[in-house]
C-alpha positions as CSV (number, residue, x, y, z in Angstrom):
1,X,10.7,-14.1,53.7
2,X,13.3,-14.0,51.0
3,X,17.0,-13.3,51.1
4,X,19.7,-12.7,48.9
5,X,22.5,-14.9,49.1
6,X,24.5,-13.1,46.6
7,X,24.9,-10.6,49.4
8,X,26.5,-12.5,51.7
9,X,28.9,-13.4,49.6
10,X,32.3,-11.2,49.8
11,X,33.4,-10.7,46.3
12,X,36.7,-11.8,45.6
13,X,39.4,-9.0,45.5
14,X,40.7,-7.7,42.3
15,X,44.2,-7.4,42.0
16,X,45.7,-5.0,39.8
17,X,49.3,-5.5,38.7
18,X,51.5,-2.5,38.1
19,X,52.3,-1.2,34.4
20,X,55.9,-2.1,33.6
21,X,57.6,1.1,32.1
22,X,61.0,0.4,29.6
23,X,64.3,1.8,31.2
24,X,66.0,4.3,28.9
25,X,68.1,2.0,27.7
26,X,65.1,-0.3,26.8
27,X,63.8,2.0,25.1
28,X,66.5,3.2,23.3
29,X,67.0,-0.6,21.7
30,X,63.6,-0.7,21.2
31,X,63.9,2.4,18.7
32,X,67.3,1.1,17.0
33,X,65.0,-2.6,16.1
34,X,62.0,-0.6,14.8
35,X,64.4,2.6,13.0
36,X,62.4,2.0,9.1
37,X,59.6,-0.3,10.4
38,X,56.3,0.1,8.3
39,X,54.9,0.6,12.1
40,X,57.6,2.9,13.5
41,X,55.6,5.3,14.1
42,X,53.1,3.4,16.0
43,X,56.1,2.3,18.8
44,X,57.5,5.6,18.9
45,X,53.9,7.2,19.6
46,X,53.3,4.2,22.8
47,X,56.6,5.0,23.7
48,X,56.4,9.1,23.8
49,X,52.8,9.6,24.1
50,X,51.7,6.2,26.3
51,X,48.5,5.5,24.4
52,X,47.1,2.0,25.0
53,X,47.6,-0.2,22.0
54,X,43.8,0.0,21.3
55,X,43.6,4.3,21.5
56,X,46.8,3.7,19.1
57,X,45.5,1.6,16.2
58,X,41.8,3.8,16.6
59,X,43.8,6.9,15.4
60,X,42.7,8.8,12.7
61,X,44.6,11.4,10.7
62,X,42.0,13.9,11.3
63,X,42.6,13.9,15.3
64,X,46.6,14.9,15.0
65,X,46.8,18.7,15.1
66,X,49.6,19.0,13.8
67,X,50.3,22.7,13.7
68,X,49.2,22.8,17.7
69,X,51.4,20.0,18.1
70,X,48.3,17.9,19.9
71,X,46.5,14.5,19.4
72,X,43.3,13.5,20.7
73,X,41.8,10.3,21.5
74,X,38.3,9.9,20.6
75,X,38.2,6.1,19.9
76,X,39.9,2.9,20.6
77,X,40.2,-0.4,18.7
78,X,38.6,-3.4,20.2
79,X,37.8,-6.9,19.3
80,X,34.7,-8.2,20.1
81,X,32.4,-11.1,19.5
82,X,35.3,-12.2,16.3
83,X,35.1,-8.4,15.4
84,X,37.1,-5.3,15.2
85,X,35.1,-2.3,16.4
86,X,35.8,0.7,17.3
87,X,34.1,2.1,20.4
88,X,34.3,5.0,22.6
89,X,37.2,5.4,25.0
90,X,35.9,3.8,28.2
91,X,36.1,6.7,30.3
92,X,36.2,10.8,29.8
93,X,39.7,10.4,31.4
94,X,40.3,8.1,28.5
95,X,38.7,10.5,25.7
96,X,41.9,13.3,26.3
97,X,44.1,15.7,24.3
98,X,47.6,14.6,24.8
99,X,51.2,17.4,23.6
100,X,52.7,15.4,21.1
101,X,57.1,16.5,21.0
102,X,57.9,17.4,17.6
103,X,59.8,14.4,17.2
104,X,57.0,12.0,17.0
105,X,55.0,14.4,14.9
106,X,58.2,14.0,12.5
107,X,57.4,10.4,12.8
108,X,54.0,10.6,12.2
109,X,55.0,12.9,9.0
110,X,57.3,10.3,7.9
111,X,55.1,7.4,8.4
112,X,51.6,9.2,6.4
113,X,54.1,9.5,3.1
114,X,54.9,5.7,4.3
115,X,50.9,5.3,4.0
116,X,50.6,7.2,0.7
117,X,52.6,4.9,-0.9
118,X,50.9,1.9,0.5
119,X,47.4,3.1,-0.9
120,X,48.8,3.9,-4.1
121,X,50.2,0.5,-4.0
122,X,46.8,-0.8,-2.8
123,X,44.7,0.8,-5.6
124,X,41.4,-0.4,-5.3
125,X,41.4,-2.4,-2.4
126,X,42.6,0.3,0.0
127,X,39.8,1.3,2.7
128,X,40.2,4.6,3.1
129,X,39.1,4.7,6.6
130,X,41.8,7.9,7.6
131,X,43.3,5.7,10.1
132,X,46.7,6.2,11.2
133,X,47.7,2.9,12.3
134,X,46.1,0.5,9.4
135,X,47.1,-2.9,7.5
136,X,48.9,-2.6,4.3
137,X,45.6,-1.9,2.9
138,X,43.8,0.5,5.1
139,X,41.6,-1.7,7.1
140,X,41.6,-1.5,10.7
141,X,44.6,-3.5,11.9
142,X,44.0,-7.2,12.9
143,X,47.3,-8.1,15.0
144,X,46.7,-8.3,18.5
145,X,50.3,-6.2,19.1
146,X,52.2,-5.2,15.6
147,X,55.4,-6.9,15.6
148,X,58.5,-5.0,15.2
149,X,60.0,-6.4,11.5
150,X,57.2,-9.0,11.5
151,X,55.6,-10.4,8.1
152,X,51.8,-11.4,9.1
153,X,49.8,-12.4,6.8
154,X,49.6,-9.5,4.5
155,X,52.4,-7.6,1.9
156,X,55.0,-5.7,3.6
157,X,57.4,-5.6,6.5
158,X,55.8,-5.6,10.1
159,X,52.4,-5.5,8.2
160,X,49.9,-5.5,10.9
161,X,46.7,-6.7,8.0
């Protein structure tokens, strides 16, 4: 007679440590450091919206409504096997349409002129991949976290490419 072993075994439990959410007044320095970051837009949006960093950086201009005032996730940014990908949200929790307050859409206004200048400045080596959230070029971002008023490799200030 064979048994499983495995199944005696009692699988170790999995602890889950709690989100830590910025006090006002963290937040409020926060957006006084990043005020005319190339990624403003991207702090403001975790901070109004709470997108994970990899539903932010998989935004694409064409999934802001912003007439309707609304933003939906429909794919995240994920690094895998030395590779960005992006993937499907995880869950159909995670694939959601989220109100987005007018001031982030001004934001999000402010930063896509932001982006036209950048591709202009790129010429041909911009990847127009309609993300919101690239590198200086256009290519899926490659920073781990953007960096407030960080110069990665790459041209311009808080440059996540």
């Amino acid at each position: 007679m064979h048994r499983n072993a495995a199944k005696l075994v009692k699988p170790p439990a999995v602890r889950r440590e709690e989100a830590r959410v910025l006090t006002i007044e963290e937040a409020k320095r926060l957006l006084s450091v990043i005020r005319d970051d190339r990624l403003e837009a991207f702090w403001i949006c975790a901070l109004t919206l709470g997108l994970r960093r990899g539903e932010l950086l998989g935004l694409r201009w064409d999934d802001i409504d912003f007439t309707g005032g609304l933003l939906a996730v429909r794919q995240t940014l994920q690094r895998a096997d030395g590779s960005l990908r992006f993937v499907d949200p995880k869950t159909d929790r995670s694939r959601r349409v989220v109100p987005v307050p007018e001031p982030t859409l001004a934001a999000l206004r402010k930063h896509r002129r932001v982006q036209a200048a950048e591709q202009l400045a790129a010429g041909k080596r911009w990847q127009n991949l309609r993300l919101v959230l690239p590198s200086t070029i256009g290519a899926p971002s490659s920073r781990a976290t953007p960096v407030p008023g960080g110069e990665p490799s790459g041209s311009g200030r808080g440059s996540t490419g």
